[in-house]
C-alpha positions as CSV (number, residue, x, y, z in Angstrom):
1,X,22.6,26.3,28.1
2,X,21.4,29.4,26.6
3,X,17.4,28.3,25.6
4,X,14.9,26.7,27.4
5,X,15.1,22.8,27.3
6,X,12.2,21.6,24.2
7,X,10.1,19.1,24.8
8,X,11.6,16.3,23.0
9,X,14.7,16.6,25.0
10,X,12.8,17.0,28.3
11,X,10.5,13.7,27.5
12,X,13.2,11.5,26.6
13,X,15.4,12.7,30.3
14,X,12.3,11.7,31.9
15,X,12.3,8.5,30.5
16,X,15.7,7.6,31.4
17,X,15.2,9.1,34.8
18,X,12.4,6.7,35.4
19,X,13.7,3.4,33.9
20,X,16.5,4.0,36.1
21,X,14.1,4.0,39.1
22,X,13.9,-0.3,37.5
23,X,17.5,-0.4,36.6
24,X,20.1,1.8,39.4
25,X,22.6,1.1,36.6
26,X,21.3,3.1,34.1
27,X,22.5,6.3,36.4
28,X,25.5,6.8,35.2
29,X,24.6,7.0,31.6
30,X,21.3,9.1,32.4
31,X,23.3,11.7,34.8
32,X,25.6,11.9,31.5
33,X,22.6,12.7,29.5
34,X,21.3,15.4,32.1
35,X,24.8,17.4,32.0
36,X,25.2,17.0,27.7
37,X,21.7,18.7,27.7
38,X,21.6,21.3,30.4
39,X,25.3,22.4,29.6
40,X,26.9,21.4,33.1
41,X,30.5,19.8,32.9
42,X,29.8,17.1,35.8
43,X,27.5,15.7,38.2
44,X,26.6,13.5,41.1
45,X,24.0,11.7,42.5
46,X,24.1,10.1,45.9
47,X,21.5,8.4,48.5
48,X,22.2,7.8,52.0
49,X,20.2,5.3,54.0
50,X,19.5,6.7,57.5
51,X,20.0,6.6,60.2
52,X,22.9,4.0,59.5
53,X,24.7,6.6,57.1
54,X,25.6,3.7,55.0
55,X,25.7,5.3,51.4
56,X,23.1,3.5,49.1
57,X,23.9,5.0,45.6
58,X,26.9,7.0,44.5
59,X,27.1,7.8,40.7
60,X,29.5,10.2,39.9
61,X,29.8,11.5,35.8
62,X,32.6,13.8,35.9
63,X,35.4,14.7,33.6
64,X,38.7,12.1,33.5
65,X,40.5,15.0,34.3
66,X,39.0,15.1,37.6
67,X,37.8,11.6,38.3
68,X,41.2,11.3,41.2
69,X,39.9,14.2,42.4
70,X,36.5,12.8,42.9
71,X,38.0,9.4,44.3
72,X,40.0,11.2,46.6
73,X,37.3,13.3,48.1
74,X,35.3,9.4,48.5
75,X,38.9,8.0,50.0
76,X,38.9,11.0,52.6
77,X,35.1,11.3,53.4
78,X,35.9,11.8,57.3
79,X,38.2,14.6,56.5
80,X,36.7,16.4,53.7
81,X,33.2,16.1,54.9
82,X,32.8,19.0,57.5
83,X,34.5,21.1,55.0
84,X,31.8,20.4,51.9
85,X,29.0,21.4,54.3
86,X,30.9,24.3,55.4
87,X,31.0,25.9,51.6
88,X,27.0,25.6,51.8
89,X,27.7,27.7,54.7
90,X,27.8,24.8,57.9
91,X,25.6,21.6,58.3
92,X,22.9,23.3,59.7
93,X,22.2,25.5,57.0
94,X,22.9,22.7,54.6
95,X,20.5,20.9,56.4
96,X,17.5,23.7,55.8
97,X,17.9,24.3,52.4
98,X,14.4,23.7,51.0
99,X,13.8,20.4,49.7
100,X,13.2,19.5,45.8
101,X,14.3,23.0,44.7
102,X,17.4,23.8,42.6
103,X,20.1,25.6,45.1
104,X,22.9,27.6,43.5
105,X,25.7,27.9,45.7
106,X,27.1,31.5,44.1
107,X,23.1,32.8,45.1
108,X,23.5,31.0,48.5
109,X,26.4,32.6,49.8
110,X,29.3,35.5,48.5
111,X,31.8,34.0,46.1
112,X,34.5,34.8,48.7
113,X,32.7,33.1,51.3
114,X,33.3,29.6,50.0
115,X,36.2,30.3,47.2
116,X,38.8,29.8,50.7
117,X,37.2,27.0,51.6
118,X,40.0,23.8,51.8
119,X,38.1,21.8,49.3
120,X,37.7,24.4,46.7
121,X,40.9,26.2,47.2
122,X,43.2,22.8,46.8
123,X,40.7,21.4,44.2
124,X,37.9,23.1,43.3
125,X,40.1,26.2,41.4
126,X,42.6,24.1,39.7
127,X,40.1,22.2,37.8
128,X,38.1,25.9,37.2
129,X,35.0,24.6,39.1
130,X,32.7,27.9,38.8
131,X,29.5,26.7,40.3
132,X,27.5,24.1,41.7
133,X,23.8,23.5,41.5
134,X,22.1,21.2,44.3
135,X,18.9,19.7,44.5
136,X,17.8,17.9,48.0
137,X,15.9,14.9,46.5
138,X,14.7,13.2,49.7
139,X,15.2,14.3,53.6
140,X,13.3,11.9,56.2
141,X,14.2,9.3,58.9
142,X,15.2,6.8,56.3
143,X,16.9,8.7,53.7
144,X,18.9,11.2,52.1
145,X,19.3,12.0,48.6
146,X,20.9,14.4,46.7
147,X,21.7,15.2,43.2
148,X,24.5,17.9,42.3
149,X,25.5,19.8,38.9
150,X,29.1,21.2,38.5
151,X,29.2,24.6,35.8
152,X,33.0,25.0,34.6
153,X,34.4,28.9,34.2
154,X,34.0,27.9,30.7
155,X,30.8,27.1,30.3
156,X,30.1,30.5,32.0
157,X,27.1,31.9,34.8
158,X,24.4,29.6,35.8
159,X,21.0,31.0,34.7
160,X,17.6,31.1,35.4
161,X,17.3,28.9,32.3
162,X,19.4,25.9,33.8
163,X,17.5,26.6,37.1
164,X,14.1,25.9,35.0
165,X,15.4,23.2,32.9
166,X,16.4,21.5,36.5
167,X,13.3,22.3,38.3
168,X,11.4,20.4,35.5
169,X,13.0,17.4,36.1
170,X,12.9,17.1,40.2
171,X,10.1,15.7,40.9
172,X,10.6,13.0,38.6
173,X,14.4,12.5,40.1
174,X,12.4,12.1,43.7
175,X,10.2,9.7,42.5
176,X,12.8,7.6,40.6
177,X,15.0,7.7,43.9
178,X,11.8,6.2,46.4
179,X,11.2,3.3,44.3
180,X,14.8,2.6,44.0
181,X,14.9,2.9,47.9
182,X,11.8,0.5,48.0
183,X,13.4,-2.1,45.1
184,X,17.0,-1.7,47.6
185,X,18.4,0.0,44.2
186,X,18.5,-3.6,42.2
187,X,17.8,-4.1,38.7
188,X,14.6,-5.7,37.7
189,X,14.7,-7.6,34.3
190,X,11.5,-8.1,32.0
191,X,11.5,-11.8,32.0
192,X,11.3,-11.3,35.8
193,X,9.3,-8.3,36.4
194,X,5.8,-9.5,38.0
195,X,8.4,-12.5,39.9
196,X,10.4,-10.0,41.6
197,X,7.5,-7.9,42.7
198,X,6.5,-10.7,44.4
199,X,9.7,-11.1,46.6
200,X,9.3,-7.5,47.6
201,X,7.7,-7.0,50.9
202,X,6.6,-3.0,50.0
203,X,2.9,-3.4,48.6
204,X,2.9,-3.4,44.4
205,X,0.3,-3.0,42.0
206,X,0.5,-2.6,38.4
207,X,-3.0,-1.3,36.7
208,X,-4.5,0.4,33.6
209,X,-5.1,3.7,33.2
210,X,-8.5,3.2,34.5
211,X,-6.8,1.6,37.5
212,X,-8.2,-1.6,36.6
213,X,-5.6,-4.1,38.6
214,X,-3.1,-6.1,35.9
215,X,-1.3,-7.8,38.6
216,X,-0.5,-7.0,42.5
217,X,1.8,-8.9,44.0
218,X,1.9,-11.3,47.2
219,X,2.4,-8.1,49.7
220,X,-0.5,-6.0,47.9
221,X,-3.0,-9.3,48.2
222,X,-2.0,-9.7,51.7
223,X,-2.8,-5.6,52.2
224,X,-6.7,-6.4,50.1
225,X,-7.5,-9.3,52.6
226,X,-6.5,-7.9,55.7
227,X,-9.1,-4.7,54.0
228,X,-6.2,-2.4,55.1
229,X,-5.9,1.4,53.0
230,X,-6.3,0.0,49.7
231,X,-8.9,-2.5,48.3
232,X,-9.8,-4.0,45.2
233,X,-13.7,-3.7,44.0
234,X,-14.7,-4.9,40.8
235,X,-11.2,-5.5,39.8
236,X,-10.4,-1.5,40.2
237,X,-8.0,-0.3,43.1
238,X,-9.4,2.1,45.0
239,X,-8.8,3.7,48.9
240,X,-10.6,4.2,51.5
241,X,-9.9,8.1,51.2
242,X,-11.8,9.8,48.1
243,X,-10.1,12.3,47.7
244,X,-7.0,10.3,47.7
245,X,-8.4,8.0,45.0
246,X,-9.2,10.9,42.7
247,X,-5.3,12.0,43.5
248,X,-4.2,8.6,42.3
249,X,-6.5,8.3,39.6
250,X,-5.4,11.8,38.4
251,X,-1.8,11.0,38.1
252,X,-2.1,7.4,36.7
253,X,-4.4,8.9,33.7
254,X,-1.1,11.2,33.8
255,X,1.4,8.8,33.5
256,X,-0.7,7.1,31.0
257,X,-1.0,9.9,28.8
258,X,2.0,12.0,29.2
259,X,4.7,11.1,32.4
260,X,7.1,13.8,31.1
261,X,3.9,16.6,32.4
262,X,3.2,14.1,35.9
263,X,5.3,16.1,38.1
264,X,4.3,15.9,41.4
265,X,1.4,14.1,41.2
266,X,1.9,10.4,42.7
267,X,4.6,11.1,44.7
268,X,3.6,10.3,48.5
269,X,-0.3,9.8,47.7
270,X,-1.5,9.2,51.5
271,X,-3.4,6.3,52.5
272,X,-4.3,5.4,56.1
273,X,-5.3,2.0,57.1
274,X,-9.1,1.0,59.2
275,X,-6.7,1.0,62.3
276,X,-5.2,4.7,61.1
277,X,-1.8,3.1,60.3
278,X,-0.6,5.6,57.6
279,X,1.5,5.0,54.6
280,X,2.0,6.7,51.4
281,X,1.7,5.5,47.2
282,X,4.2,5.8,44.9
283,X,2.9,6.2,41.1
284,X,5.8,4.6,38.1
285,X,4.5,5.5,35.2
286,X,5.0,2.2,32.5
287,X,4.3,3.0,29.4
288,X,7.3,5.2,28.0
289,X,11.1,5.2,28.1
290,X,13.3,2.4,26.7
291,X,12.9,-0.4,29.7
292,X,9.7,0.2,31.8
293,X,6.9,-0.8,27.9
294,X,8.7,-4.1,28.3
295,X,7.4,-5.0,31.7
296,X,4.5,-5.3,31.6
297,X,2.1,-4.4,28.1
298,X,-1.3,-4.0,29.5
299,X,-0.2,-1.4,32.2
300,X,0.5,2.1,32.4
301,X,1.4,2.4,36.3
302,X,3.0,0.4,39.1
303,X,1.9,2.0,42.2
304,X,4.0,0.7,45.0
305,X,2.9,1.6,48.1
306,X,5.7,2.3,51.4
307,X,5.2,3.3,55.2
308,X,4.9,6.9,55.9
309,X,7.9,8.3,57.4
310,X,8.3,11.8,59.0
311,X,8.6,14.3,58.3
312,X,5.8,14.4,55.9
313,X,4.4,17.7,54.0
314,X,1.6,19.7,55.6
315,X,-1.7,18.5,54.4
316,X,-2.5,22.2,52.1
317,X,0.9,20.7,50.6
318,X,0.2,17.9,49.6
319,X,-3.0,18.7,47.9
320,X,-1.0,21.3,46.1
321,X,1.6,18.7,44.5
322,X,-0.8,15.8,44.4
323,X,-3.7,18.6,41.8
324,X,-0.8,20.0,40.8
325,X,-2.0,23.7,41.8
326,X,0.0,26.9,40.8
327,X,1.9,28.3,43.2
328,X,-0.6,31.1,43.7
329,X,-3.6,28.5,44.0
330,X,-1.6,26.8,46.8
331,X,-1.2,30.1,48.8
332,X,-5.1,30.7,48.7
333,X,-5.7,26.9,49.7
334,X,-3.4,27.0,52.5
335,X,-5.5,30.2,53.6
336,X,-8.9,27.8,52.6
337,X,-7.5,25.0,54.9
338,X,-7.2,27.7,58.2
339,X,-11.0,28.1,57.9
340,X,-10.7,31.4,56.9
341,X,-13.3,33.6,54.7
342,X,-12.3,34.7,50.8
343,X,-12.2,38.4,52.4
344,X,-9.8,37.0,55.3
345,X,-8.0,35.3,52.4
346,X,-7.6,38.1,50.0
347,X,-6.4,40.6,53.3
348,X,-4.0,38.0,54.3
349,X,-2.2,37.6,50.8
350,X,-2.5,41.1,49.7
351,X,-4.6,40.6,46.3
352,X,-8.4,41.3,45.4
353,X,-11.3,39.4,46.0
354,X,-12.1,38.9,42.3
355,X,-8.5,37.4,42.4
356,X,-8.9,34.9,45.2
357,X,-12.4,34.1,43.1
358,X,-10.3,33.1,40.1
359,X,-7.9,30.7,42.1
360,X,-10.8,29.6,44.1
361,X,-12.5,28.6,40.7
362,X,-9.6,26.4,39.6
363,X,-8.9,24.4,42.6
364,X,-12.5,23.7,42.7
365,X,-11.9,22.7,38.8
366,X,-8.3,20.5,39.7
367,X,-9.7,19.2,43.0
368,X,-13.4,18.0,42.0
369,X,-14.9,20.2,44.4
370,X,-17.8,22.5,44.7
371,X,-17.2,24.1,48.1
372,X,-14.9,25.9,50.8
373,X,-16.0,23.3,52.7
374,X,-15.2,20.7,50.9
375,X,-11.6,21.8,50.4
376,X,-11.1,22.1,54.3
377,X,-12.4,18.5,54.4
378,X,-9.8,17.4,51.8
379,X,-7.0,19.0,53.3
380,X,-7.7,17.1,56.6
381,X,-8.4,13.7,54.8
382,X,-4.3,14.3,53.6
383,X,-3.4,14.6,57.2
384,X,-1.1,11.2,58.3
385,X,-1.1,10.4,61.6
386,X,2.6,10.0,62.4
């Protein structure tokens, strides 16, 4: 991959990415998509339930050439796993590497460092594996997930172009990956769609783009009556938390509009309960892709709602992925949420005053806000008590 993914391309990923979160068996066609466009010769997608171990998902597109090599590595799991942590440099470290961010392993460690490991030495070389890209898709009590791309010595270095291409599309290969967890990865068909919501026992709702309510099923009328974190008023779904309805409201006008621009918005929306029992919303965007228009015409979004599970992001996190804030905007807020001043701010980070003024600005803009003050309130209203 020599030029940035276009737009096209990048929408019509997403969609398979996300009608995939419906139908687990659409993974191996999608994860052949993802390779064809960004120019990777294999990859593999596995979740891991926790803390059973017991493995979830495994989709594997890889080369015939290697496919033994691949079943032989699943055959001898015991003995080969200790040695694939150990070319990311030991468990441990494997274990740290940021979550939801692409991870080469030629920037990780030296070439030599993991060239001798046993995996790659008997395997890895004779099928002229170069490189592998990583991406930690979920990390918490109840699962793991994780999504890796293979670059052949052929198909040359990989770039800060493939490393973009692939950050584009990981927060919509997270969110695919928690409603799977939450459907326990089966297909849903169309004719059955609002009947096997009901069987779930996770809280579903699908609504407009004005979050007008189409249909919630059994578990999410069960959640209205008992007036737990969510409630219906007027026929609109709201919380109990502004600023977490204007965060839900934000990304289901999103996924209405354009899902391939969502990102991060909708994943892990918090939502406490009268008795502080916290869980978190997870926004599926309806209305694109080749599946999910099919389901159900008059909505946009099914917003399925799980328990909270730890760990969970800092608060000034979750703000930042939820108003989808720059990555300079979610430095100052992080500052905003310590209390401190926009002189103590602008000190702290190194940048004018006129410069924390701009950021300030915009998250006032994203956020619906007016005042510091205000902002240290919404970063404590994201808070789950866990």
């Amino acid at each position: 991959m020599r030029k940035p993914i276009g737009a096209a391309t990048l929408s019509g990923l997403i969609g398979s990415i996300y009608d995939c979160a419906l139908d687990p068996q659409r993974w191996p066609e999608t994860l052949k998509h993802i390779q064809h466009e960004l120019d990777f010769g294999g990859a593999s997608l596995s979740v891991t339930a926790m803390p059973s171990g017991k493995v979830l998902l495994e989709i594997m597109s890889l080369p015939k050439f290697i496919a033994r090599w691949a079943k032989l590595i699943e055959l001898t799991r015991t003995k080969w796993g200790p040695n694939a942590a150990e070319m990311w440099g030991g468990l441990d470290k494997f274990r740290s590497l940021p979550l939801g961010e692409p991870i080469v392993l030629s920037q990780l460690r030296n070439r030599s460092e993991w060239t001798s490991n046993p995996i790659y030495s008997k395997w890895g070389r004779r099928f002229g594996i170069h490189d592998i890209l990583a991406i930690g898709l979920a990390r918490d009590t109840t699962m793991m997930g994780s999504l890796a791309l293979v670059r052949f010595a052929s198909q040359g270095d990989i770039g800060e172009v493939e490393m973009e291409a692939t950050g584009l599309l990981i927060p919509h290969l997270q969110r695919a990956v928690a409603i799977s967890k939450l459907l326990d990865l089966k297909s849903v068909a169309a004719a059955t769609f609002e009947t096997a919501l009901d069987t779930l026992a996770v809280a579903v709702i699908l609504t407009d783009a004005d979050l007008r309510i189409v249909h919630a099923n059994t578990a999410a009328r069960a959640l209205f009556m008992s007036r737990g974190s969510l409630h219906s008023q007027g026929g609109k779904l709201s919380l109990r938390s502004t600023a977490a309805s204007a965060a839900l409201a934000l990304a289901v006008r999103q996924a209405a509009s354009n899902e391939a621009t969502i990102g991060k918005r909708g994943i892990g929306v918090p939502a406490i309960d009268l008795d502080g029992a916290p869980s978190v919303l997870h926004v599926l965007p309806l209305n694109h892709g080749e599946l999910r228009p099919g389901l159900a015409p008059s909505a946009v979004a099914a917003i399925f709602v799980a328990p909270a599970v730890s760990p969970t992001p800092p608060p000034h996190d979750a703000v930042a992925a939820l108003f989808d804030l720059t990555q300079a905007e979610a430095r100052v807020f992080a500052q905003i949420a310590e209390g401190k001043t926009q002189a103590e701010i602008a000190n702290a980070l190194g940048v004018e005053g006129s410069t924390v003024k701009t950021h300030l600005l915009h998250i006032f803009a994203k956020t619906g806000t007016h005042r510091q003050a205000e902002l240290v309130k919404l970063a404590a209203s994201m808070a789950l008590p866990l």
